[in-house]
C-alpha positions in Angstrom: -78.9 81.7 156.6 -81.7 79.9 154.9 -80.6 78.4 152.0 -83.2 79.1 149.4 -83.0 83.0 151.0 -79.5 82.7 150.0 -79.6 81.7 146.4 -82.4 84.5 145.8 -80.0 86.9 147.0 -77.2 85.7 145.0 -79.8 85.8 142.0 -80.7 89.5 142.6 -77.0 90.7 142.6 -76.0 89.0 139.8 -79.0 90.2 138.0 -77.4 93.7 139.1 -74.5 93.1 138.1 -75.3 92.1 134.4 -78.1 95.6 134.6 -74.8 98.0 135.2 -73.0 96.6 132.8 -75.4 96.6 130.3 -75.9 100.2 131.5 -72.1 101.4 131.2 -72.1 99.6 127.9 -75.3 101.6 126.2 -73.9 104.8 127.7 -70.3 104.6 126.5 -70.3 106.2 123.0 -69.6 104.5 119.9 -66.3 102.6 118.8 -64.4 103.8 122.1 -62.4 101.5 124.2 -62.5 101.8 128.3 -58.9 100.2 128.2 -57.3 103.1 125.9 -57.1 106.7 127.7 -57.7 110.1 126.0 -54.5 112.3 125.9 -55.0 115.7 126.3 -52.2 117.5 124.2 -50.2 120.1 124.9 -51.3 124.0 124.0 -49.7 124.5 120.2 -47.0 126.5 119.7 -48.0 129.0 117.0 -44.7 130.8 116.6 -41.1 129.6 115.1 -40.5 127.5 112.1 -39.0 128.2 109.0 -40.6 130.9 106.5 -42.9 130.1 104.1 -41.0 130.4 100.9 -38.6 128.2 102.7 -41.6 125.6 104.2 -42.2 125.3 100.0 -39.4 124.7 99.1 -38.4 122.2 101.6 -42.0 119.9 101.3 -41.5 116.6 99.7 -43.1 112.7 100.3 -40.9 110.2 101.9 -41.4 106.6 102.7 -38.4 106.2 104.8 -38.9 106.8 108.7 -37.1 106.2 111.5 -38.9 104.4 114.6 -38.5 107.5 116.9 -41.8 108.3 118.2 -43.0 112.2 118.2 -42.0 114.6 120.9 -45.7 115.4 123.0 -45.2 119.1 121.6 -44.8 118.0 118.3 -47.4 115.7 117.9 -49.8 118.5 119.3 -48.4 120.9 116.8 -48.7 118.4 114.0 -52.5 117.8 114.7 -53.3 121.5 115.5 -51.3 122.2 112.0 -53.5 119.8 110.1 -57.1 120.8 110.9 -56.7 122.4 114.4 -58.7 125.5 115.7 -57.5 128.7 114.8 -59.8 131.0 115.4 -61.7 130.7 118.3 -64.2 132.8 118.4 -66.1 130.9 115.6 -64.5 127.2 115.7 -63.0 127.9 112.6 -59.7 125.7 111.7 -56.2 126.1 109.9 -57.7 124.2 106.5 -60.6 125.1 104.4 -63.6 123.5 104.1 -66.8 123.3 102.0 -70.0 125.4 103.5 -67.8 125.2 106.9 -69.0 121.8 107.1 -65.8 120.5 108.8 -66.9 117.1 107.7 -63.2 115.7 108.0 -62.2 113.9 110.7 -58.9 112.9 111.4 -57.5 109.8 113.2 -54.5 108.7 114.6 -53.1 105.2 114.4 -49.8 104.8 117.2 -48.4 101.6 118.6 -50.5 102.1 121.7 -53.7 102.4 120.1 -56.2 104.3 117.4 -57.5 108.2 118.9 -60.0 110.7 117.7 -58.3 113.7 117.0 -61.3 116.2 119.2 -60.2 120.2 117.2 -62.7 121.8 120.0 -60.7 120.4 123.4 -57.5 119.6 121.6 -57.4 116.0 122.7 -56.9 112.5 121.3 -60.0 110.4 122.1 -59.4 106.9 122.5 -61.5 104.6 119.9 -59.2 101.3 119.7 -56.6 99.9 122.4 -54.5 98.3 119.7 -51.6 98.6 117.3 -54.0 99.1 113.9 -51.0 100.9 112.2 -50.6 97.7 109.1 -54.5 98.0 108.2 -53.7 102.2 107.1 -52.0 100.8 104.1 -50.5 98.2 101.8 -46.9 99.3 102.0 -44.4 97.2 104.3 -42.9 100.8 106.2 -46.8 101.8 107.3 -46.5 99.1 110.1 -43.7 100.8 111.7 -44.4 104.6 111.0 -44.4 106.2 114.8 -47.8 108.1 113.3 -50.4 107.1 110.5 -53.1 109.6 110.2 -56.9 108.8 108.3 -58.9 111.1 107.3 -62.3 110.4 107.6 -65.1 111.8 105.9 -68.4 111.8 107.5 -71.4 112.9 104.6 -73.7 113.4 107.7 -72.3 116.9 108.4 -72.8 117.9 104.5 -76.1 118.8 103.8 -78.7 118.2 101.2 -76.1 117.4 98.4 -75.6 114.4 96.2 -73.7 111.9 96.5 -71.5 112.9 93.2 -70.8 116.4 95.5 -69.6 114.6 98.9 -67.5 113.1 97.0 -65.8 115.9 95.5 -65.6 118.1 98.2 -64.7 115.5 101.0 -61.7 114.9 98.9 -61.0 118.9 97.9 -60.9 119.3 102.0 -59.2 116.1 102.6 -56.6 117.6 100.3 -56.2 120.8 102.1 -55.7 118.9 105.4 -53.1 116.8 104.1 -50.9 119.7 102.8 -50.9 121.3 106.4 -48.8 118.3 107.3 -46.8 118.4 104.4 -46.0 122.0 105.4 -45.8 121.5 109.1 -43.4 118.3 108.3 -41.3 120.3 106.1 -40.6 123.0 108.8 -39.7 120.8 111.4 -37.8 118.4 109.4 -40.0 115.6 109.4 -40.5 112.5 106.7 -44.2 112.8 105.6 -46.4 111.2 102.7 -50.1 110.9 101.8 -51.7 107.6 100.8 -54.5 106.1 98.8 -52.8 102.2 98.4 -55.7 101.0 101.2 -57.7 98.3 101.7 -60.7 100.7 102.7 -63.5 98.1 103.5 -61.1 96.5 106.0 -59.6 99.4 107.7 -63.5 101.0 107.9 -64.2 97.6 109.5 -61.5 97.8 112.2 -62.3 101.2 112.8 -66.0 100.7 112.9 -67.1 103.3 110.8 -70.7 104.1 109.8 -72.1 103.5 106.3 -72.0 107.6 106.3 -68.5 107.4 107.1 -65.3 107.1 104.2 -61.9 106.3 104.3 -60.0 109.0 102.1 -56.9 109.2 102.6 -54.4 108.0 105.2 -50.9 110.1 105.9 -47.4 108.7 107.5 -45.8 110.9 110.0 -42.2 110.5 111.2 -39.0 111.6 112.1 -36.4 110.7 108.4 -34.7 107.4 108.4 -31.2 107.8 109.6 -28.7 107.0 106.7 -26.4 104.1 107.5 
């Protein structure tokens, strides 16, 4: 083979090779990670659990958990419990929100990696292929908590509001996410407790966020600490 023939060819396939991946990087939406795979979760159950009265009575904040990580079932209860779909003919979901707007979004920090909680296909989408669990909050247990959840607000979805109003009602709705869990974690007898002690700017930097996108809150999910 011709020598100089050779070295154009060489040139052209490595100038195709840098084209795809350019391509497959423009193409792959924002934040994900191609090592990190989504999880589709299991179909909710919707039946059991304690009453309500009882569910009351029972709900409480604890910052003791165990390192046992959450049954598939339960973790797709949990998620569908704290903002899921429940009414499907209009997308509507088990917490309240402002205008519909449905501007929360809720992440899931896990040893193997941060995920998108998707309501519509009820799947985790991957967005970071490592352990982020530390940057959710400036308590020592965080780090070890088998689930962190962030809720994430993104002012995009609200409207022609002010600022002063996003504010408000990203945290009203935030709120009413955060006591599904409490409920949810009360009827199945797990540790749960909602957060604010954050280091936002970082954890909005690790996560990648938009300038449209906040940091509210951040919630620990897990089974109790056994007592010694």
């Amino acid at each position: 083979m011709n020598k100089k023939f050779y070295l154009l060819t060489m040139l052209a396939l490595t100038g195709l090779m840098i084209c795809s991946t350019l391509i497959l990087a423009v193409n792959s939406p924002a934040g994900t990670n191609p090592e990190l795979k989504s999880i589709q979760l299991l179909p909710p159950q919707t039946d059991g659990g304690k009453p309500l009265m009882q569910v009351l009575k029972d709900r409480k904040s604890s910052r003791e958990f165990g390192a046992e990580k959450l049954p598939p079932q339960i973790l797709s209860n949990l998620l569908w419990a704290a903002n899921g779909i429940n009414r499907q003919d209009s997308g509507k979901r088990t917490a309240p929100s402002a205008v519909n707007w449905q501007e929360i979004d809720v992440y899931v920090a896990m040893a193997e990696g941060l995920y998108l909680y998707d309501a519509k296909g009820h799947v985790l989408k991957p967005v970071l292929a490592q352990d982020v669990r530390a940057a959710t909050g400036r308590q020592e247990f965080v780090k070890d908590v088998p689930v962190n959840l962030i809720y994430v607000a993104d002012f995009t979805r609200m409207g022609d509001v002010s600022a002063e109003e996003k504010v408000f009602y990203s945290a009203a709705d935030t709120g009413f996410i955060a006591e599904n869990v409490y409920l949810y974690c009360a009827s199945e007898g797990l540790a749960t407790v909602v957060r604010n002690l954050i280091d936002k700017p970082a954890l909005s930097k690790i996560m990648k966020l938009r300038a449209e996108q906040r940091v509210i809150l951040a919630q620990s999910v897990g089974y109790p600490k056994k007592q010694q």
